[in-house]
LOVO-993762 format. One line per 5 residues: number of its first residue (from 1); their letters; for each residue y, x negated, z negated of C-alpha. Coordinates in steps of 0.05 Angstrom, whole numbers, plus 5000, padded with zeros to 4 digits. Each point is the difference from the previous one (the first is absolute). Layout:
! residues N
NUM = A = Y,X,Z | ...
***
This chain:
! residues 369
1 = XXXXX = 3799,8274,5643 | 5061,4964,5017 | 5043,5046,4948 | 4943,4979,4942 | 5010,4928,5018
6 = XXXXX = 5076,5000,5004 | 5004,5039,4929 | 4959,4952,4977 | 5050,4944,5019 | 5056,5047,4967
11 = XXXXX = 4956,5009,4939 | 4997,4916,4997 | 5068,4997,5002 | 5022,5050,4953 | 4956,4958,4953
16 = XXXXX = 5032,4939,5013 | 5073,5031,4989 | 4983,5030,4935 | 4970,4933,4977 | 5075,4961,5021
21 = XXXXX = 5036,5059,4972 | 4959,4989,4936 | 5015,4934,4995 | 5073,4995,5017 | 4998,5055,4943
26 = XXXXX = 4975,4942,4954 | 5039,4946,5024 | 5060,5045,4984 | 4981,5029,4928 | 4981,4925,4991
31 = XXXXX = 5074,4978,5021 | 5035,5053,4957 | 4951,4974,4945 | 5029,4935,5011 | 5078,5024,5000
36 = XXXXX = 4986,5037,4944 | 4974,4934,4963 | 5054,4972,5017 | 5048,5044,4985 | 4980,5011,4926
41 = XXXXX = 4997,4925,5002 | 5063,4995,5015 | 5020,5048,4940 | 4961,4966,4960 | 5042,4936,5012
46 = XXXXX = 5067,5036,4996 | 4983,5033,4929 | 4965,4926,4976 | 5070,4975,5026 | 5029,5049,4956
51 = XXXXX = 4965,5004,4940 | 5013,4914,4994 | 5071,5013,5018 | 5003,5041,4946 | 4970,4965,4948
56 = XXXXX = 5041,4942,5020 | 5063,5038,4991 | 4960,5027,4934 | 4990,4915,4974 | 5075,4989,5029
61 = XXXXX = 5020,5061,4961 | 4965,4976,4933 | 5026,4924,5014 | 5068,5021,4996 | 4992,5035,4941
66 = XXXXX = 4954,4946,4963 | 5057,4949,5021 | 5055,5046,4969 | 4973,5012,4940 | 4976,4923,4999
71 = XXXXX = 5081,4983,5004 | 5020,5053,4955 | 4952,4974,4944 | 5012,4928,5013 | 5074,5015,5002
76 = XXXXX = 4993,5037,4929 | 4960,4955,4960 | 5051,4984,4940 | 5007,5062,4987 | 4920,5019,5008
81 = XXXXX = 4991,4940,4947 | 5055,5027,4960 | 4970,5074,4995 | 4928,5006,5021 | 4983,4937,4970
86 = XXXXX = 5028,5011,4939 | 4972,5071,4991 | 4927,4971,5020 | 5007,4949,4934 | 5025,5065,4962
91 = XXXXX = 4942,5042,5012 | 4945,4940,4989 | 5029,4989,4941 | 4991,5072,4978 | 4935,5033,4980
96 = XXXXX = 5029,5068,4988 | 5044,5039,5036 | 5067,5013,4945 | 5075,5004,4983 | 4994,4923,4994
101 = XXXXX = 4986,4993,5074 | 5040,5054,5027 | 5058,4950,4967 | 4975,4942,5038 | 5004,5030,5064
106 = XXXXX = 5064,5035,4981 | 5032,4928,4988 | 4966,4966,5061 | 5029,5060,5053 | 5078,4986,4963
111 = XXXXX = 4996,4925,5008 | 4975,5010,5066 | 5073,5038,5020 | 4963,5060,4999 | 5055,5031,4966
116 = XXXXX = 5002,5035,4936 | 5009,5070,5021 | 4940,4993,5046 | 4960,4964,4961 | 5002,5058,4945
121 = XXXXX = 4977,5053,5060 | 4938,4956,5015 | 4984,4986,4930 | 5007,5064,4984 | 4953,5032,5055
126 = XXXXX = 4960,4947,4996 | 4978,5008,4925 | 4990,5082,5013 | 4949,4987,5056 | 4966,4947,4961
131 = XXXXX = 4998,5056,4942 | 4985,5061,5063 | 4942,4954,5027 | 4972,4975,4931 | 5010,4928,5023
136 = XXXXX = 4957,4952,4947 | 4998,4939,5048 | 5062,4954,5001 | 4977,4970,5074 | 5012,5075,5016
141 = XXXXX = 5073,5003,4980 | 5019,4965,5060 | 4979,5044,5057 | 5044,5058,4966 | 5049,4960,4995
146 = XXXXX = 5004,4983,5078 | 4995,5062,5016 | 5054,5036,4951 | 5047,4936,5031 | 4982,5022,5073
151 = XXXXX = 5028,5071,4981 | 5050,4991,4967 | 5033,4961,5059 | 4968,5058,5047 | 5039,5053,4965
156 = XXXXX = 5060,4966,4982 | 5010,4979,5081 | 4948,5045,5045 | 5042,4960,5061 | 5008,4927,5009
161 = XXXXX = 5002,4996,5066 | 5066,4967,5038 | 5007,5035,5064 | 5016,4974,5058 | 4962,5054,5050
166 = XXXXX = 5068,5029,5016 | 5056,4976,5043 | 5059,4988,4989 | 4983,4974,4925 | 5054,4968,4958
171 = XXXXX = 4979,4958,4943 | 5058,4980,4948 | 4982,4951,4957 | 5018,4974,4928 | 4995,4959,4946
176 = XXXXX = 5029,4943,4958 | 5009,4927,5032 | 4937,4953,4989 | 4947,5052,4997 | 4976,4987,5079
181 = XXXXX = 5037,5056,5029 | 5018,4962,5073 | 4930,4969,4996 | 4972,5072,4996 | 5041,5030,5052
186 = XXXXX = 4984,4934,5039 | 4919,5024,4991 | 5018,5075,5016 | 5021,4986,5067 | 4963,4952,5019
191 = XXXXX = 4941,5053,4982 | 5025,5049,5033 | 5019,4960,5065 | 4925,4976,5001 | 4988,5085,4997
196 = XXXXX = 5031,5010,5064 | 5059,5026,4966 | 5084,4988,5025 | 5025,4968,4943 | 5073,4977,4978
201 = XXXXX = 5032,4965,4933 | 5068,5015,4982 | 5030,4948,4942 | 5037,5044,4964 | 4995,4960,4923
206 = XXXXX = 5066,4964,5032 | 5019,4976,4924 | 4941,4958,4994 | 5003,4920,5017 | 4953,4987,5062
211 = XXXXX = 4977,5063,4996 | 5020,5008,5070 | 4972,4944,5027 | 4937,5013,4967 | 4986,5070,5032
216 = XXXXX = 5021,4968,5065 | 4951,4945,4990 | 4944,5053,4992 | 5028,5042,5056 | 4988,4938,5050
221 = XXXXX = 4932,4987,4964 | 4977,5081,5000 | 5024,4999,5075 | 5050,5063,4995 | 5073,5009,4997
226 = XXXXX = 5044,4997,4946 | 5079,5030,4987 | 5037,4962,4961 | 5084,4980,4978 | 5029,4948,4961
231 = XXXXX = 4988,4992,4930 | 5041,5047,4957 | 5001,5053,5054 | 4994,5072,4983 | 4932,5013,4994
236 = XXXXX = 5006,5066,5019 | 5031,4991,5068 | 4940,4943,5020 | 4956,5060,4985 | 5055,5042,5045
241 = XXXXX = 4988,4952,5058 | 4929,4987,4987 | 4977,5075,5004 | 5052,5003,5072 | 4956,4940,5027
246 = XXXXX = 4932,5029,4985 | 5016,5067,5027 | 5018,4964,5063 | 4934,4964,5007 | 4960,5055,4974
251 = XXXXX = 4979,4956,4939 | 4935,5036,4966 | 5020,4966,4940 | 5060,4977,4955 | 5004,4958,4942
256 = XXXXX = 5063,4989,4960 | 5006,4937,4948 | 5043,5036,4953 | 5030,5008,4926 | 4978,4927,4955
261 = XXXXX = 5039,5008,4943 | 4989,5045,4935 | 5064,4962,4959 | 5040,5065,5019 | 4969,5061,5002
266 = XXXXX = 5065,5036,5020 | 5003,4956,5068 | 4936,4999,5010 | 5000,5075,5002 | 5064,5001,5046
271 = XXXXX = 4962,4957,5047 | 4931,5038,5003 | 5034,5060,5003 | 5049,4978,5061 | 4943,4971,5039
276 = XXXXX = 4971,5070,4986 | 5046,5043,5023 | 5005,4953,5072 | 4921,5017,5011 | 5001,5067,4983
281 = XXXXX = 5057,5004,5057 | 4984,4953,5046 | 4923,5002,5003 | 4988,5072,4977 | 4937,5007,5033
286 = XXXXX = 4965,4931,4977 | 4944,5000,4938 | 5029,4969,4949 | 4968,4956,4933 | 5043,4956,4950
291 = XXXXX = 4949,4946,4978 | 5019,4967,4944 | 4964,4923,4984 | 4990,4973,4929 | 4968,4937,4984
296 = XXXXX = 4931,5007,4960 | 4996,4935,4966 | 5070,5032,4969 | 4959,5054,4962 | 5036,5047,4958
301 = XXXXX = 5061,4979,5029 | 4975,5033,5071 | 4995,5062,4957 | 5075,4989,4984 | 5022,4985,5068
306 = XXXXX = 4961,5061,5026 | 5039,5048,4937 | 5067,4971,5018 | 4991,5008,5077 | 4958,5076,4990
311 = XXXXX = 5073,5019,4981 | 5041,4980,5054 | 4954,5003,5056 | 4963,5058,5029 | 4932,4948,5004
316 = XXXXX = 4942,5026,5027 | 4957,4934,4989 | 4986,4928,4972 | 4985,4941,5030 | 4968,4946,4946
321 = XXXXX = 4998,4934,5017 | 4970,4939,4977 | 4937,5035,4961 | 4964,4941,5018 | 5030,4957,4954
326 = XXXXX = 5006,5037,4932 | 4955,5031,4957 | 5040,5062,5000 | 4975,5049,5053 | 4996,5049,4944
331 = XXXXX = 5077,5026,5014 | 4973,5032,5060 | 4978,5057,4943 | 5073,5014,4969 | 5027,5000,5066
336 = XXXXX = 4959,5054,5022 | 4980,5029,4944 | 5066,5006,4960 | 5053,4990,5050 | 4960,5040,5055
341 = XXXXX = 5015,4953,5050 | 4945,4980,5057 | 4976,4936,5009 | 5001,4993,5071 | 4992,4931,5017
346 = XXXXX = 4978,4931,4954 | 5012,4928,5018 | 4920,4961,4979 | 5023,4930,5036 | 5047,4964,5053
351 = XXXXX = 4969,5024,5061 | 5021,5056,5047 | 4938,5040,4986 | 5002,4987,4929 | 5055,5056,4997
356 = XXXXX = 4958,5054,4991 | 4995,5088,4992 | 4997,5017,4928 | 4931,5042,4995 | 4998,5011,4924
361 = XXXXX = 4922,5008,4996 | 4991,4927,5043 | 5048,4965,4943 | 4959,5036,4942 | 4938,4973,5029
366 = XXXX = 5029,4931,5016 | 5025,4998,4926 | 4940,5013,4969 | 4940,4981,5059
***
């Protein structure tokens, strides 16, 4: 009797205990359910934070680029006006495609410094893909004619690219006085200081009047340190010392004001050639460019300069300055085209950042868009 009503008791109880156990069971699934929630909220957040980081770098990104380009084309609109402009009143004034306007265009590229050579390669590709394609519309002319420009300048130069990855990098520069070759290096380092590069000027154009003082002027501006003797020094020796004192502060970068005069070629030569040999022995293991800078509003005679200094100087670019102020942008195309030499960097304006990378598609487009 007792034993029925104890089990009884037991029974209750075991009842009871199933009942908490059963509900702390809940309560728990119900917390987890909670942490879970949380959880994938907070992996929600993190990929939202992501996803508008990203497209924020995306706008910055696209920004840049828009602001670029916006400089570029602003920078080149004399010589837009002189060629894109020109060609659109050529082809509205046509209502056939013919020889007569293949003669038009061929006379607007030439007085645009196009060059004559170059001009004949366009003209001529130009009239066999409007023959290949079975081009009736004038309006159509002009697309072709972008591209075939785009190219040419793609084949003649697949690299335009001044590098400055590596380090050391010495960059010798020349070019005749007045065409903006302190301002440039002036711009190049202060670029490259704002990179996080080590940068350093040497003045070795030691024949020039101010041309010292000038460089150092830009050295203080740029923020970086410049090597430099008294005027009629041998320039080869500045570039001696220059390349001692940037192996001693590890320098990532080097640029020498060099050669500015073109009245003797036999000097000039001797000079190049001795500042040559003192790199190749001193700083055997730095990258190496000789940048030569020609003035654009100078047109054909930048294609001169660039002849002359091909032969005495192992270049491996040009620098144009000054595009913004001529309507001759067009002797980027015999410089690359016929002489083979890259375009690697183009003065559009007086600013820093208006010393820009040559991209020849960008200055096709800004020509002509």
């Amino acid at each position: 009797m007792f034993k029925n009503f104890f089990d009884k008791f037991k029974n209750k109880d075991d009842e009871e205990n199933k009942e908490i156990e059963e509900i702390e069971e809940k309560e728990e699934n119900k917390e987890g359910d909670i942490n879970l929630e949380e959880k994938n909220h907070d992996l929600s957040s993190e990929k939202e934070e992501e996803l508008i980081e990203e497209t924020n770098q995306e706008e910055e990104i696209t920004e840049e680029k828009e602001s670029f380009f916006s400089k570029l084309k602003k920078g080149l609109t004399k010589t837009r006006d002189n060629i894109s402009n020109k060609i659109d009143t050529i082809l509205a004034s046509y209502q056939k495609v013919d020889e007569d306007l293949f003669e038009e265009i061929e006379e607007t590229l030439i007085s645009a410094d196009v060059g004559v050579d170059s001009t004949m390669q366009i003209i001529d590709e130009l009239t066999e893909r409007v023959k290949l394609e079975r081009i009736k519309d004038p309006q159509e002319v002009k697309s072709i004619l972008i591209s075939i420009m785009k190219q040419k300048l793609a084949e003649a130069v697949p690299n335009n690219n001044l590098d400055t990855s590596k380090s050391p990098t010495i960059i010798l520069v020349v070019g005749v006085n007045g065409v903006g070759k302190t301002t440039t290096i002036g711009k190049m380092a202060a670029k490259l200081k704002q990179q996080g590069k080590k940068v350093m000027l040497v003045a070795a154009d030691t024949f020039r009047a101010a041309a010292i003082e000038q460089l150092t002027e830009w050295a203080n501006r740029a923020g970086v340190d410049i090597i430099s003797h008294k005027e009629g020094a041998d320039p080869a020796s500045v570039v001696f010392d220059g390349i001692a004192s940037a192996k001693s502060k590890n320098v990532d970068v080097l640029i020498c004001d060099t050669a500015g005069r073109l009245h003797n070629k036999k000097n000039l030569m001797n000079e190049l050639n001795k500042i040559h040999r003192v790199v190749e022995r001193e700083y055997p293991e730095a990258y190496k460019e000789t940048l030569l800078v020609v003035d654009g509003t100078t047109g054909q005679n930048a294609i001169f300069q660039a002849k002359e200094f091909k032969e005495v100087a192992e270049l491996t670019g040009v620098v144009i300055t000054k595009l913004d102020g001529t309507a001759k942008g067009g002797v980027v195309f015999p410089l690359e085209i016929e002489l083979g030499l890259p375009v690697k960097l183009i003065g559009v304006g007086e600013q820093i950042d208006n010393l820009m990378e040559f991209d020849s598609d960008n200055f096709v487009d800004a020509i002509f868009n």
